[in-house]
PLY file of the C-alpha trace (Angstrom):
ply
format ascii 1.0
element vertex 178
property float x
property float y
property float z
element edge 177
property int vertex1
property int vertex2
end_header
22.50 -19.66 5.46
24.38 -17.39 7.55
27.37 -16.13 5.34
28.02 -12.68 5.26
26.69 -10.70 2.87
28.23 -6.88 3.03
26.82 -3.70 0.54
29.66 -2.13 -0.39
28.41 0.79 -2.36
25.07 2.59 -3.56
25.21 4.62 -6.04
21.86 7.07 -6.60
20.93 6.43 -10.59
17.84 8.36 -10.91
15.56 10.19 -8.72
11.70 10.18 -9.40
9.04 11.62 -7.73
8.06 8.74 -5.55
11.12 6.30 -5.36
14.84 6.60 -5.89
16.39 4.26 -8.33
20.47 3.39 -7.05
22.82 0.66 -8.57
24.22 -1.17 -5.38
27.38 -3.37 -5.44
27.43 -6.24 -2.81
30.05 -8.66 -2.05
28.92 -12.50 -1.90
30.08 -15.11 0.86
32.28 -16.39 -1.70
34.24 -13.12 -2.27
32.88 -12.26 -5.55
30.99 -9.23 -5.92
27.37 -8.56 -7.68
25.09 -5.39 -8.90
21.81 -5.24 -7.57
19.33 -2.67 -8.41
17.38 -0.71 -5.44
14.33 1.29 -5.29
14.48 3.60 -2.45
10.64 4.05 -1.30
9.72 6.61 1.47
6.95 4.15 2.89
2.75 4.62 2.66
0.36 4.27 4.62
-3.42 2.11 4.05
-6.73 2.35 5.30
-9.53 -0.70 5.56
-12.20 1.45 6.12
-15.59 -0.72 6.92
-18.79 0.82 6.69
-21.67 -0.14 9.63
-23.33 -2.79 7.31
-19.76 -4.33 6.68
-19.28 -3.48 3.12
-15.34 -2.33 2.87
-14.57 1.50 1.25
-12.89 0.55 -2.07
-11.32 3.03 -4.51
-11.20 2.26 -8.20
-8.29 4.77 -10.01
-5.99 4.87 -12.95
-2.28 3.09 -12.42
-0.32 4.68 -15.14
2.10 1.53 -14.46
-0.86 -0.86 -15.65
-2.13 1.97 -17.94
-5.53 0.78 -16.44
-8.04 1.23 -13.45
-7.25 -0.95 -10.42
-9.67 -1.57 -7.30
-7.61 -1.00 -4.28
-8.45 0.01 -0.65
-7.35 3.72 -0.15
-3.82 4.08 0.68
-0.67 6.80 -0.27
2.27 8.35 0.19
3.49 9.57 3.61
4.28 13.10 4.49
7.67 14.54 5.67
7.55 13.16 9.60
4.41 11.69 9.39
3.19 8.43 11.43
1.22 6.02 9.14
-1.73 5.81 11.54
-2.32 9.57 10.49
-1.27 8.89 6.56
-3.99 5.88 6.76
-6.80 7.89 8.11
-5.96 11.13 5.79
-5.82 9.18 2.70
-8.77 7.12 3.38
-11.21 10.68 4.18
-8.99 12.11 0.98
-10.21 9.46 -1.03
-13.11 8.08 -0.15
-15.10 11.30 1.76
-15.07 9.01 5.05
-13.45 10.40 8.23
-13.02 7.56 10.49
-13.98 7.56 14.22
-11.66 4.76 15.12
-8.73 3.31 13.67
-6.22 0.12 14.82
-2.75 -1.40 12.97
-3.87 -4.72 11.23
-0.66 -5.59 9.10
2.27 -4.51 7.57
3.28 -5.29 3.88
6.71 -5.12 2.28
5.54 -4.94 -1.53
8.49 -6.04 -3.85
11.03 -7.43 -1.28
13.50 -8.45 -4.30
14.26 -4.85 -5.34
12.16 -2.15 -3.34
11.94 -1.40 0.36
8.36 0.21 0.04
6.86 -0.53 3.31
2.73 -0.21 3.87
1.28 -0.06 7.12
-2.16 -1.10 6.79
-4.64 -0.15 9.32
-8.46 -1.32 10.12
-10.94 1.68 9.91
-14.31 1.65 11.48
-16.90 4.11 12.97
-16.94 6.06 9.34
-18.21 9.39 9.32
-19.56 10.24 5.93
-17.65 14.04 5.02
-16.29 15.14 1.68
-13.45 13.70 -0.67
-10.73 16.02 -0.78
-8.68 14.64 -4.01
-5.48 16.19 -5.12
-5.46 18.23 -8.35
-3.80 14.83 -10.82
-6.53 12.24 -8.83
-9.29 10.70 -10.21
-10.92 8.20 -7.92
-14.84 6.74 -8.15
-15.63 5.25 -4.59
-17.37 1.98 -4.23
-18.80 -0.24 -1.68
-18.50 -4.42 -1.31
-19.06 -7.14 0.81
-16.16 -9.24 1.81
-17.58 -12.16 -0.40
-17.45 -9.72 -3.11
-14.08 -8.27 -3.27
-12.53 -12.32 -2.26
-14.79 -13.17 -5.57
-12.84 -10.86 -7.56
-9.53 -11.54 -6.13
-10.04 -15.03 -7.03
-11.30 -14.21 -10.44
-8.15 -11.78 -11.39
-10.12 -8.74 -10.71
-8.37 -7.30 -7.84
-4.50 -7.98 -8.76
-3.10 -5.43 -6.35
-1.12 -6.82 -3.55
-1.41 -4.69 -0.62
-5.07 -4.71 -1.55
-5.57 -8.73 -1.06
-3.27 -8.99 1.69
-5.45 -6.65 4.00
-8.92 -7.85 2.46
-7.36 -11.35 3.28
-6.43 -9.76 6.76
-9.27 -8.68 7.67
-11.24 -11.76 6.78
-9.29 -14.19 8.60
-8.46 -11.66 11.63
-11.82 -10.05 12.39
-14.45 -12.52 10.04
-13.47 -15.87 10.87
0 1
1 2
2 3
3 4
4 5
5 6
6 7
7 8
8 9
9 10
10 11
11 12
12 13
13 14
14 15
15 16
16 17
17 18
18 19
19 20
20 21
21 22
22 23
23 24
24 25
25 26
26 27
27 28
28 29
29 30
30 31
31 32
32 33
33 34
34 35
35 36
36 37
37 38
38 39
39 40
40 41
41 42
42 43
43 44
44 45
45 46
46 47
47 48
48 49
49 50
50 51
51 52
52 53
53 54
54 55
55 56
56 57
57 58
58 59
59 60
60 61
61 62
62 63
63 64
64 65
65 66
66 67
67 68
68 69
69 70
70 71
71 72
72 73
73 74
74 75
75 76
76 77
77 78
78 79
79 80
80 81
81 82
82 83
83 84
84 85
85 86
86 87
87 88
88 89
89 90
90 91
91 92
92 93
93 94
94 95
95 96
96 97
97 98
98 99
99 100
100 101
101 102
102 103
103 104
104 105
105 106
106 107
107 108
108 109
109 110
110 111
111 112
112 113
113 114
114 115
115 116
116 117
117 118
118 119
119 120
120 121
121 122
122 123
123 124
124 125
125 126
126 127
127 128
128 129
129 130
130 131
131 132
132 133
133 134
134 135
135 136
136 137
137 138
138 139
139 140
140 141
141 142
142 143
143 144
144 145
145 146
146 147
147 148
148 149
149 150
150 151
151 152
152 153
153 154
154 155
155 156
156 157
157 158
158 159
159 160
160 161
161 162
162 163
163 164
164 165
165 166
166 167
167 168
168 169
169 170
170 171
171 172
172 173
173 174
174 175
175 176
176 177
């Protein structure tokens, strides 16, 4: 369908720490007009970060949004300016303790396409150097090491639920294992 769809005004709601929350009108193809919510996102950036034995760097934290702990690969929030090849490789030595010697784009992930425009560049992290975490003061984050098998297991099983998380694991498998 190519009818024109036209935004015809956003209209900041509510602004959060992380996201902005606006009320946007749109007019259809038909002339009518509808409200659509948008969640302004400033981006984040991901890391795959494989050890030399081929386990992958996982991080298991508490997601206030699932008031539970999640398994995820490292990943966070950009800085003012910065490019998401730097954001990937800073979170991943912030949360894990593992500065990376080498570092390459693998995919990029739009999360909730219906309602959000957070965009993650993922990126594949090898050559790990084994440093320090360096967590920020409201972080609490237990490192942990699996095999591919292990985390696609778990991701089969319900385990792993977070999206960015089993696209890249996925990403990996079929781009670098297969």
């Amino acid at each position: 369908m190519d009818a024109e769809i036209k935004r015809l005004k956003r209209e900041l709601q509510c602004e959060g720490a992380i996201t902005k929350y606006y009320k946007d009108t749109v007019q259809l193809p038909d002339g009518k007009t509808e409200l659509y919510d948008f969640v302004g996102h400033n981006g984040a950036a991901a890391a795959v970060g494989v050890l030399e034995d081929g386990r992958l760097l996982m991080v298991r934290q508490y997601r206030n949004a699932l008031d539970r702990f999640t398994l995820e690969i490292p990943a966070g929030g950009l800085n003012p300016q910065e490019p998401t090849i730097d954001a990937a490789a800073r979170e991943l030595e912030e949360e894990t303790g593992y500065h990376c010697g080498k570092i390459e784009k693998l995919i990029t992930i739009r999360t909730t396409v219906a309602f959000c425009n957070e965009k993650i560049d993922v990126y594949l992290a090898t050559e790990l150097e084994k440093t320090a975490q360096h967590l920020d003061e409201d972080e609490f984050v237990n490192v942990e090491c699996h095999t591919v098998e292990e985390l696609e297991k778990m991701i089969y099983e319900g385990t792993i639920e977070d999206g960015k998380t089993i696209a890249s694991i996925l990403a990996y498998k079929n781009k670098y294992l297969n």
